[in-house]
Structures are given as structure tokens and as C-alpha cells.
N, C-alpha and C positions, 0 to 999 in steps of 0.2 A: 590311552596315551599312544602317540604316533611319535616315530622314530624315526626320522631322515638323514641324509648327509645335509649339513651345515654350511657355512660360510667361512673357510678361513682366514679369512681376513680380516674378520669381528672378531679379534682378540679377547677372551673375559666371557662372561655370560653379559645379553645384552636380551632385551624383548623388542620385537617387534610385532604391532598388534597384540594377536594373541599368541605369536610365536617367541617361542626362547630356545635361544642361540647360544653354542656351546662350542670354544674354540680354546684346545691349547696342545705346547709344543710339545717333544718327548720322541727319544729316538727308539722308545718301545714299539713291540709288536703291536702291542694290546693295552690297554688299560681298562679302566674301569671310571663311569662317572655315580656320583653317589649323591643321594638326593634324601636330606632329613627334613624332618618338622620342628618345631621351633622349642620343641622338648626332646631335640635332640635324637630322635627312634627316626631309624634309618625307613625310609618307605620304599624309595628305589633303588635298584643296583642295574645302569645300565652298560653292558660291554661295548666296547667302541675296537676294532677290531680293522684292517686294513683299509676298508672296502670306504672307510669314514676318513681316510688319511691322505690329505693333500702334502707330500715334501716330508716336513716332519710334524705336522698341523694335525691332528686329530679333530674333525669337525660335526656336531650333530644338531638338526633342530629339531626342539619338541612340540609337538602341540598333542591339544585334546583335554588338556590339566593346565588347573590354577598353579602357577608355581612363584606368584609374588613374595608371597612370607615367605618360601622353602629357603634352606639353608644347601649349601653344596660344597662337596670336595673331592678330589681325582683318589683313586688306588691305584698305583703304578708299582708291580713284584711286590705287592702283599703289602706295602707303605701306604700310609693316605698321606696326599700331598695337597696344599694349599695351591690355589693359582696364583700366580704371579702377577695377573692383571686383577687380583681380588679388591672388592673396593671396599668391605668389613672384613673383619677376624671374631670372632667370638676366642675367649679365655685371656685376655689382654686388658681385663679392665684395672687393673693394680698394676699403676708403675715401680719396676723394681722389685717386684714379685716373680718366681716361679715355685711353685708346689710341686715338687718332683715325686711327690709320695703320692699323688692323685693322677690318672690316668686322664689326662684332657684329647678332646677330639676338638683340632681348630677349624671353622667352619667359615663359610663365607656369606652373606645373602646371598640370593638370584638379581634381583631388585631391589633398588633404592624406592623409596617413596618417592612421590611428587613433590616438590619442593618450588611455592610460588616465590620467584623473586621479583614481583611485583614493579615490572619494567625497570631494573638496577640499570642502572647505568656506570660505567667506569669513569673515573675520575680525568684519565689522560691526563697528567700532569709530569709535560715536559721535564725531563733529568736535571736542567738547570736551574727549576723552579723549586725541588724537593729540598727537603730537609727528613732525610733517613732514621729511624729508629730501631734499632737491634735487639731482638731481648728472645728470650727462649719461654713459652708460653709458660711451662710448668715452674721455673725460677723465678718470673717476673711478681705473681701474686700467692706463690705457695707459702711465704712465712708471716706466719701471725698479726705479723706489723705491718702486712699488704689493709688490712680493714676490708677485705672483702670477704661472699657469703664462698660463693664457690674458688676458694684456693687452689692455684696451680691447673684452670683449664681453661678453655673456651671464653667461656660464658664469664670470669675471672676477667680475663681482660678485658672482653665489654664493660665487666664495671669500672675500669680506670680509663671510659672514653674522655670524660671531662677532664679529667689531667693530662690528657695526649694533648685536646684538643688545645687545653689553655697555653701546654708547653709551648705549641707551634708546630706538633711534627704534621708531614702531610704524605708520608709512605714508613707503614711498617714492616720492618722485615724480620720475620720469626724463622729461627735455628729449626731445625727437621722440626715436621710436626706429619709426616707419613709413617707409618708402623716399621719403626727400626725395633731389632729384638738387643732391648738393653741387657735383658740378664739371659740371651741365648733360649729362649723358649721353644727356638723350633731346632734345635743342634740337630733333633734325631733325623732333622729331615736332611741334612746334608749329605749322609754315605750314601743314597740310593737315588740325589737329584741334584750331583754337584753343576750339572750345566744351569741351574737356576740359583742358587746362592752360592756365595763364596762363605769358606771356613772361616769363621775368628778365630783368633787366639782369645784360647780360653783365659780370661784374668777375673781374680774374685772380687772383684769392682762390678757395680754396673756404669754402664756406658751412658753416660746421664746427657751428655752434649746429641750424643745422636747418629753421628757423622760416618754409618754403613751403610752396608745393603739391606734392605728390607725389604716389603712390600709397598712398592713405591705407591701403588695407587687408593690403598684406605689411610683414611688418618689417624693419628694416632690417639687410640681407643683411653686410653687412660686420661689424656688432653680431655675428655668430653666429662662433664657431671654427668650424664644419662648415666644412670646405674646398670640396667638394661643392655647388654651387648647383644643379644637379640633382635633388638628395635635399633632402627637407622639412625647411630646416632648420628650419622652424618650431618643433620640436620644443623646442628648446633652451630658448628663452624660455618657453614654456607649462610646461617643467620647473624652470624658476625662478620661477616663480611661484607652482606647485604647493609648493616648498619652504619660499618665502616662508611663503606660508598656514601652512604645516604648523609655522613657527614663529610663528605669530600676527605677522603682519607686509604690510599693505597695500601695492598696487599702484597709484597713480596714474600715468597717463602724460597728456603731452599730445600737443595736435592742434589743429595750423594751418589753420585753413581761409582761402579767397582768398573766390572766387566760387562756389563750388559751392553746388549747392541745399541746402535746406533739406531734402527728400528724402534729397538723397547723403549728409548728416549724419548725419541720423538711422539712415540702414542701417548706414553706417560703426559709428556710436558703439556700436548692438547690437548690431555683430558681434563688437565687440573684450570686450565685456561678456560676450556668452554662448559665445563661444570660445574665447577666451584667459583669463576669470574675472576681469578686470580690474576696481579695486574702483571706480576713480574714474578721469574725465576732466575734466582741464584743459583748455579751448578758448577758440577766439577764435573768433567766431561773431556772427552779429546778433542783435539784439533778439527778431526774429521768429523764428528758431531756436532761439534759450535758451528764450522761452517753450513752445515745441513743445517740446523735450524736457521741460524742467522737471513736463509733465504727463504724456506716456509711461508708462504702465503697467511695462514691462519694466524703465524704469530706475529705478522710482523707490525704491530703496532703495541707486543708484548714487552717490557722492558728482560732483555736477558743479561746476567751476569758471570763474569768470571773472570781466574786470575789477571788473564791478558789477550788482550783479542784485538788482533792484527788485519782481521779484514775489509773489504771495502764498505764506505757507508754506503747504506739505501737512502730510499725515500726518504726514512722516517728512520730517525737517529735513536735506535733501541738497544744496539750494544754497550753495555759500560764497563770496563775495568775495573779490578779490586786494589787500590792506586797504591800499595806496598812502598814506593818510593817515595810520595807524601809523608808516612807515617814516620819513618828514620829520619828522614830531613826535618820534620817538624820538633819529633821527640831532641835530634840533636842540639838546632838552633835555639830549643826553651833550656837546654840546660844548658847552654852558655859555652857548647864546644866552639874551637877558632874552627876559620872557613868554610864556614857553612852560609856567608850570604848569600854567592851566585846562585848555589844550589834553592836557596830559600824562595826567591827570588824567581824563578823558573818555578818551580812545584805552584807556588801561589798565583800563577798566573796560565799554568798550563792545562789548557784547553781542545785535546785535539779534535779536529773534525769526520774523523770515522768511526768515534766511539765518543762518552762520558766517559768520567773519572772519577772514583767512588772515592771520595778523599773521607781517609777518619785518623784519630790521634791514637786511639783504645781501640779494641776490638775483645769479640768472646775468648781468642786464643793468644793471650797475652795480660800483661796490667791491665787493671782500670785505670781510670784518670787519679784516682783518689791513692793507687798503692804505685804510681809511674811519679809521685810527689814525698813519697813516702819511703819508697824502698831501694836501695842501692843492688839491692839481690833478690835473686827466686826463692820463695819458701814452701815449695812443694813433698815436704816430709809428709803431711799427710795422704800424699798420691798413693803409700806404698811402695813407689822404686828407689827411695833414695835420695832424692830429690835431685835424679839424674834427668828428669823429665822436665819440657818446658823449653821456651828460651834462655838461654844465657845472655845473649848481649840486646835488653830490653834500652839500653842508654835514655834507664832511669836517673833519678837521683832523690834521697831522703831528703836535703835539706839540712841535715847536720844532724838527725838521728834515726836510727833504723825503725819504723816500726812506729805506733801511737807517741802521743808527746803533747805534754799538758805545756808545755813553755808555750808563753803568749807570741814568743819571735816567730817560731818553728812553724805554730799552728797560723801566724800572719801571710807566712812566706807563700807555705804553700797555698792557701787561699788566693795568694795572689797569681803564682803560676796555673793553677789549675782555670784563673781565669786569660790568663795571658794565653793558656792550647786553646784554649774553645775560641779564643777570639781571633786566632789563626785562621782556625780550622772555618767558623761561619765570615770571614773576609776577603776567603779564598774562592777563586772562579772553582767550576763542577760542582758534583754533587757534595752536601757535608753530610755524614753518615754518626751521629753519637750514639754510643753505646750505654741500654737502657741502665740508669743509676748511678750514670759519672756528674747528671746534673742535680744530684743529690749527695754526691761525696760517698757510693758503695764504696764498701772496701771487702776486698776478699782474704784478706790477713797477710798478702802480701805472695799470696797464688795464683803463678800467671799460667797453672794448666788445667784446672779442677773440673777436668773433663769425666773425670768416675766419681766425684761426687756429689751425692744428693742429698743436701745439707743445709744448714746455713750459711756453708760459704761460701756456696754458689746462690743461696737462694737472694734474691734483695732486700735487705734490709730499709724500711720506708719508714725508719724513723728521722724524725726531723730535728738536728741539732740547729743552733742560729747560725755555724755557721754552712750548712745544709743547705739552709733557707735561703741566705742572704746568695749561696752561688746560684740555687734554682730563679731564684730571681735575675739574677745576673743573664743566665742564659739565655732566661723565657724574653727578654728583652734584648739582648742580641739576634735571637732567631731574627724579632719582626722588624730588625733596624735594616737585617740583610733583605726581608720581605718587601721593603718600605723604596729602597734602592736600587733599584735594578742592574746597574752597574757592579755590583757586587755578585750579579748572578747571572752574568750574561749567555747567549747560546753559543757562539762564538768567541776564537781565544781573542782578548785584547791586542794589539800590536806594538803598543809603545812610540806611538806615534801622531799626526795630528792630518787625517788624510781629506777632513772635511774644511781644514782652517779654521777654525774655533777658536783659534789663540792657544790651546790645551793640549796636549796628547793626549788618546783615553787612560793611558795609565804611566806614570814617569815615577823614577826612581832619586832620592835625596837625601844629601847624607848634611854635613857640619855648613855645605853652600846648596842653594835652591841650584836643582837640575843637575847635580853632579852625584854620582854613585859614590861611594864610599866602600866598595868591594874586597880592600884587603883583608889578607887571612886574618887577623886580628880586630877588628873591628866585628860588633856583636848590635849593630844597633841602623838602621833605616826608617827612613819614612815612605811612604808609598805614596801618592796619589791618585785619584779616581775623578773622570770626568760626565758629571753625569749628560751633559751634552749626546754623548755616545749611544744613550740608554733610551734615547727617544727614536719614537718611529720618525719613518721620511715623512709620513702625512705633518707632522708637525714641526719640519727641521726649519721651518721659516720665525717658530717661536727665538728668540735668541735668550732668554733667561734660562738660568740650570745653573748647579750648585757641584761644589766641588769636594770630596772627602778624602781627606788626611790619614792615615792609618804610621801612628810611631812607634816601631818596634825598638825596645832595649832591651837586650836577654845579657846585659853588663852587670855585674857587679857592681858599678860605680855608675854615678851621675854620666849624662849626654848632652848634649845640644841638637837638636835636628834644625835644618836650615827652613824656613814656611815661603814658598812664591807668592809674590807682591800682588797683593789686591788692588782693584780699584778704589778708588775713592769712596767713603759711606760701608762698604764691606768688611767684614769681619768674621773669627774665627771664634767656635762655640767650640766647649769641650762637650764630645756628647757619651763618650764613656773612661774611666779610669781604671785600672785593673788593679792599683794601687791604694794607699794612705794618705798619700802625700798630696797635698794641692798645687794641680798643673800649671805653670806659669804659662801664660803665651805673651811674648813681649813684643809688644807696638808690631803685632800681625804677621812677625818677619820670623820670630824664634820660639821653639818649644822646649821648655828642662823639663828632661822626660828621666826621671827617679829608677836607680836601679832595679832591674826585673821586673819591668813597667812596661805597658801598650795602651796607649791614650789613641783615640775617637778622635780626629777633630773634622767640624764641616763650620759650609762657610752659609749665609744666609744668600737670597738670588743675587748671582752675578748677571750683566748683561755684556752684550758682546758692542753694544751703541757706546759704553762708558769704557772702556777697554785701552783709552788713552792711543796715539800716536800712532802711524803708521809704521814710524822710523825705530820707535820704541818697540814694536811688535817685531821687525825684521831682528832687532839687537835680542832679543828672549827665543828670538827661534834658534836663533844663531849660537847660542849657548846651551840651547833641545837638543840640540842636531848633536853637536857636538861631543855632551856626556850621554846621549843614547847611543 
């Protein structure tokens, strides 16, 4: 074995050739690097001592020795510490396990295996193309009712590719899946290396959500069936993903950061990009961070996320927001609060051009859809605090009982509302983001924080009631009507206006008369319009056929009228979704009685702009555009 000074700046253990390269920080004198076999029997002890120490970077490279298989971890004042750029752990295969009665040593490989991705290619699929799916890997398939072989890992959701695929989503994005210590396994290592982890507070929960510091660059060990934590199980994921791609199907994950630099971020975020082909990162990060990456070379065709991000656009529109003010405006205007149009109305349309807009109704840190229709309050008594924890102002509503309810009204209603949010939410310009098992009616008993538990009420439950079925259907059918439309998913915001002369705006707003808002505080109910004219390329703007869609919102209590814009002659308006019972009138083309806590579809078959009637008649319809726009 040969011993040199290394490379600082090859953070992690990395090989090259037949060299391996040993780089980490530590404001020690001395340390020690330690080097076992894959039975764990220490073989080397090498000291790394100033003379190897660039700044605070202790650096060595080895040659002379196979050190593929070896296993590695640092002693620093008599502690063994894990590296922070470690990309395995060994002792982390039991989620929710720590055995404090057995002495465990956590170990790291040297080297991954070769892993062919057999020319993967990334999907690239533009932010206003997507359709978002949320789900936490080890919840999505870990309960009984998932029908899968390996529950709660990896290879677990590859088996439910065929139900993503059928659903419609075309980016998933999975809750931590890097080695967070849910139940504290490495505490001991915090008094002698707190520049590298932050303390938790100790609570007798585990941390089932994820959402600390860890070891950001392995995955999370227990996520994989490989039994073996010895053996790379990295594999597993990088072949689910490889899949994913191969059925055009994006990867986002996220990533918690505390206090780490802006540095360790940045190495982090390219690692998981250029190794694992990861399409997109969701992070919690500063100001000063998002902007550093945001400019990055490497990523910037990565889609990045966070709460709000203010910066300039690039090239390539890769920043997106977590659109928080969608979610209150959408949740308020379905349960029928006054003044809430303007607002509605703006969210649904708003589109900025420096960023995407991650628009969702549910999220993991709140209701589902199924308990935001069901519950007027938080039921987090079994969090342990009290049920001090969580949101308070979810601006749910039960529907007229707390909780389950066998009445045929109750269980109508909210079927109908939980389809009136989604039909929001997929009619709306940006990104739509559902949260995995709201298109299935999860319910998590009416727990909008059950971030410490690992249960069944976070797990999903994938049993299929009718009326389960009859909303999964509903969805999987809305995804491909917005897929079908392009005007529903534009790259840019609409303007509410008609700049090409079409006779149309691309999007207008109509209330009790065509072309006039209906905006006061009182009033619960709009129709939108959609011009698909808008949605064609310039190569083809000389076609003058394209079709027009209706969207009627009533979040009233009571019956509506919506006003319908005068069709040509021969043209006509189809119902093409109902979110309701009741059978939609449209009368002689002009009017729609849209049934209270109702959202009806309507499109019209090809209009032309040749049949479009009168010159004098077009000046009189602008004139009245202009007007209530």
C-alpha cells in the first residue's frame, strides 16, 4: 500500500484508475482513516496527520491495494465517524429500528459497482407538460392492500409502474429517500462532530416523514429489498429509475437541508443528478444557495424546487415554486367562502415567467383530499402532543359530519367536491401536483401531521370502494382531457385578451351575461373560457379551425345560471365532464344550470373563423371584451 497526499477537492472516497481518493473535513489535528472487509475486521489503520491537510480538508490517495469491496470510516478523538459525502451505511437496513443493546460499527463502501444504464436518457418534460405525483416510497406500497411482493421499497414501486402509467402521471416526486436517522442511530456521533450534524430533539416517535439532516448522499437503506447492506444496494433505485425514464416518467426527489453549506449542497445536488439521473430536486435551502444553483451549468436543465424563488429566468425555465397560495384559494373557494372570486381567478390563471408554479389542493403536510371533505378539524391525538401539532386553519369542511358517514347525501357530496378540487386543480395553467391516494379517497383518519407515524395511517390504503373507483376514474380521465388540450397547459401566462384577432381572447371570464365577470364578494360561481386557437404553433396559425372550452364553476349552495358566448351557426356545446348527479342543461347554446357544488366541462365541436358572421357584429363582441376585461 502507498500513501500520498490526495485531492481536496474530491470530497467522499472516489477511485480513480487504480487510485482511491480520500477527502474529508475536520478541524482536528489528526485523525485516523480505517479501512475493513466486508466481515467487518478492521485491516487498515491509516493516520492522516497535517502534512495531508489542505484548510480543514484532510486528503490521501491510496494505491497498490484492491480496495473495491472495502468498507470505510474516519476516527476522529477516539470516535469513529461516518463521512458525510458517504454514498452506503451499513446497520440501517430496519426502518424504525435501533438496537442499542448491540454495539454496531456504521460503515460506508469505497466503491459503488458499475451500474450499466444502457444509454437512459431523461425524459425532459417541460413543467407545463407535467402532471406531479407525491408519495413517500415506504407509505406508498408498505400495507397489505398495496398487492405488491416487496412492501415499502424500491423495487415496491416499480411494481405499481402500470397504475402511474395508466393514471397519467409523467413526474414522481418521492419525500426523502437519502439516509435520514429516523430513530437517531447515529446521536453518539453528535458530541465529538457537531460541525457535521445538527442535534434533534429527542422525541419517542420515529421520524417517518424524513425531513432532517442526514447523510445526504446514500439512499435510504431500508427503502431497498437487498437484504445485504454490504452489497451496493444502490443499485436498485438507479434501476428504477432507469425504468421510469425508459417509460417516459420523471424523477424528483427531495432534500432537506439544516445548516450545511452551500458548498456541501451543491456537491450533494450534482451527485444525485449525474449518478443516479435524477430529473429534479425539491429542497429547502437559503436564498444564497437557490441562487448558486439556480445558475450552475450542470443543472441547469434540472428542474429545481422550493418554497419561493424570486430569481431571474435562464435559458431554460427550471425553477419552480411550491404555489402555497393556490392551495388556500382553491381549498377556500370549494367550500363556498364569499370573496374568494378575484383571488380564484388570478391563481388559476397565474403563470409567471421566471419560474413554474407547483399548484396542488393536498399535500403530505396537511389533509388528504378525502379527510379536506370530511373533517372540520385536526385529529392528531395520536401524534402524542396533544393534538397541539399540525395546522389549524386547514379551511376544510366535513360536509355535515365529522368523520366516516354511511348517509347516501354526505357520502354524494363529498364525492362531488373531491371531484370539483381536482378539476380545479388539472384546469388550472402550471404545474398540477396530486398527492399519492387522494385519487383513491386515502384517508388518514382525519391526521393532518402523521409525520412520526409508521402505520396505517400514513401507510395507503389501496383498497378500492365504488366509490374509490368511480373518483379514480374520474381523475385518470381528467389528467388526459388537460393532456388532450394544450390550452389548459400552456408555457406561458394567458392574457385575457385577443392579440392575434381570432374573434376570442385566450381566456375570458363570465358570469349570469357572456363577457361580463361576476366578481362580487358574494357570488360563488364563474365560468371561464379557453381558446384553443391560442394553443397552436405559428407554423399552423393560417389553419382557422379550433375549438373552444367552457369550465363552470358553482361552489353555491344553490342552483346558478352561467351566461354561454354565441356560437356560429351549425356549432354546439357538448357536456364533457360533470362533477355532479344531476343532468346538465345547456339551453339553445346560450345558458348553462350548473347544480349546486357543481363544475361541468363544456367544449364546443370545430369552430371556424370563415363562418364567424359579420364584421360589424365582431366590432359589437369586442366591444363588450374590452369592456368586462
Amino acid at each position: 500500500m502507498i500513501v500520498a497526499k490526495g485531492n481536496p477537492i474530491a470530497m467522499g472516497s472516489s477511485k480513480n484508475g487504480k487510485n482511491y481518493n480520500f477527502a474529508f473535513s475536520s478541524e482536528a489535528k489528526q485523525i485516523s482513516l480505517l479501512i475493513y472487509d466486508l466481515k467487518y475486521e478492521l485491516k487498515h489503520k491509516i493516520i492522516l496527520d497535517s502534512t495531508y491537510k489542505t484548510g480543514n480538508v484532510f486528503a490521501c490517495v491510496i494505491s497498490g491495494v484492491s480496495m473495491d469491496k472495502a468498507l470505510y470510516c474516519y476516527e476522529v478523538e477516539g470516535i469513529k465517524i461516518i463521512d458525510p459525502y458517504a454514498k452506503t451505511i451499513t446497520g440501517c437496513s430496519k426502518f424504525g429500528i435501533n438496537d442499542e443493546d448491540i454495539e454496531k460499527i456504521y460503515l460506508s463502501r469505497v466503491c459503488l459497482d458499475a451500474f450499466d444504464w444502457e444509454g437512459d436518457v431523461k425524459p425532459h418534460i417541460p413543467y407545463e407538460d407535467c402532471i406531479f405525483y407525491k408519495l413517500h416510497v415506504r407509505g406508498f406500497t408498505k400495507s397489505r392492500t398495496s398487492g405488491v411482493k416487496h412492501k415499502g421499497t424500491f423495487a415496491g414501486l416499480l411494481e405499481k409502474l402500470e397504475y402511474i402509467k395508466k393514471l397519467g402521471v409523467t413526474t414522481l416526486e418521492l419525500m426523502p429517500i437519502y439516509e435520514y436517522d429516523e430513530v437517531h442511530r447515529f446521536s453518539q456521533l453528535y458530541k465529538s462532530k457537531k460541525e457535521l450534524y445538527n442535534p434533534p430533539i429527542m422525541i419517542p416517535f420515529v421520524n417517518y416523514w424524513g425531513y432532517e439532516s442526514g447523510f445526504h448522499f446514500a439512499p435510504k437503506a431500508s427503502f431497498s429489498s437487498i437484504a445485504d447492506m454490504r452489497s451496493d444496494y444502490t443499485i436498485e433505485l438507479k434501476n428504477v429509475i432507469k425504468t421510469l425514464h425508459a417509460n417516459h416518467i420523471e424523477v424528483v426527489m427531495e432534500l432537506f437541508f439544516d445548516k450545511e453549506s452551500s458548498n456541501f449542497i451543491l456537491d450533494c445536488v450534482r451527485y444525485w443528478v449525474t449518478q443516479y439521473h435524477i430529473d429534479g430536486i425539491h429542497l429547502y435551502a437559503s436564498n444564497a444557495t437557490l441562487e448558486l444553483l439556480s445558475k450552475d451549468p450542470i443543472l441547469a436543465d434540472t428542474k429545481l424546487i422550493t418554497t419561493y424563488w424570486n430569481g431571474e429566468r435562464g435559458l431554460y425555465k427550471h425553477m419552480a415554486n411550491y404555489n402555497n397560495g393556490f392551495t388556500q384559494t382553491v381549498r377556500q373557494f370549494l367550500k363556498g367562502d364569499e370573496n374568494q372570486l378575484k383571488q380564484f381567478a388570478y391563481v388559476t390563471r397565474s403563470n409567471p415567467d421566471n419560474s413554474a408554479n407547483i399548484n396542488y389542493v393536498t399535500n403530505h403536510n396537511g389533509f388528504t383530499m378525502m379527510d379536506l371533505v370530511s373533517f372540520d378539524r385536526k385529529h392528531n391525538e395520536n401524534n402524542g402532543e396533544n393534538n397541539r401539532d399540525g395546522e389549524n386553519f386547514n379551511h376544510s369542511w366535513n360536509c355535515g359530519v365529522e368523520g366516516k358517514s354511511r348517509k347516501k347525501r354526505i357520502i354524494e357530496l363529498r364525492q362531488r367536491q373531491i371531484k370539483n378540487a381536482f378539476t380545479m386543480l388539472l384546469t388550472s395553467a402550471g404545474t398540477p401536483l396530486i398527492l399519492a391516494g387522494d385519487e383513491f379517497e386515502n384517508s388518514q383518519g382525519g391526521n393532518n401531521n402523521p409525520y412520526c407515524i409508521d402505520g396505517e395511517t400514513s401507510w395507503l390504503n389501496w383498497k378500492s370502494s365504488n366509490e374509490a373507483c368511480d373518483i379514480q376514474k374520474f381523475v385518470t380521465r381528467l389528467i388526459q382531457f388537460r393532456k388532450d388540450n394544450k390550452i389548459l397547459h400552456m408555457k406561458k401566462q394567458l392574457l385575457a385578451a385577443d392579440p392575434i384577432s381570432c374573434g376570442y381572447p385566450d381566456v375570458s371570464y363570465h358570469g349570469t351575461n357572456a363577457w361580463y365577470q361576476v366578481m362580487e364578494n358574494y357570488n360563488r360561481h364563474i365560468g371561464i373560457l379557453y381558446c384553443s386557437k391560442y394553443a397552436v404553433s405559428d407554423c399552423i396559425q393560417e389553419n382557422n379551425n379550433f375549438e373552444l372550452i367552457y369550465v363552470g364553476f358553482n361552489s353555491h349552495w344553490e342552483w346558478h345560471d352561467l351566461a354561454l358566448p354565441k356560437l356560429a351557426e351549425g356549432n354546439k356545446w357538448s357536456v364533457e365532464f360533470n362533477t355532479g348527479t344531476e343532468k346538465i342543461e345547456v339551453i339553445e347554446n346560450k345558458l348553462v344550470k350548473i347544480p349546486p357544488r357543481t363544475t361541468v366541462i363544456l367544449k364546443t365541436n370545430t369552430l371556424s373563423l370563415k363562418e364567424k358572421g359579420t364584421s360589424k357584429k365582431k366590432k359589437m363582441d369586442k366591444k363588450k371584451r374590452d369592456k368586462s376585461i
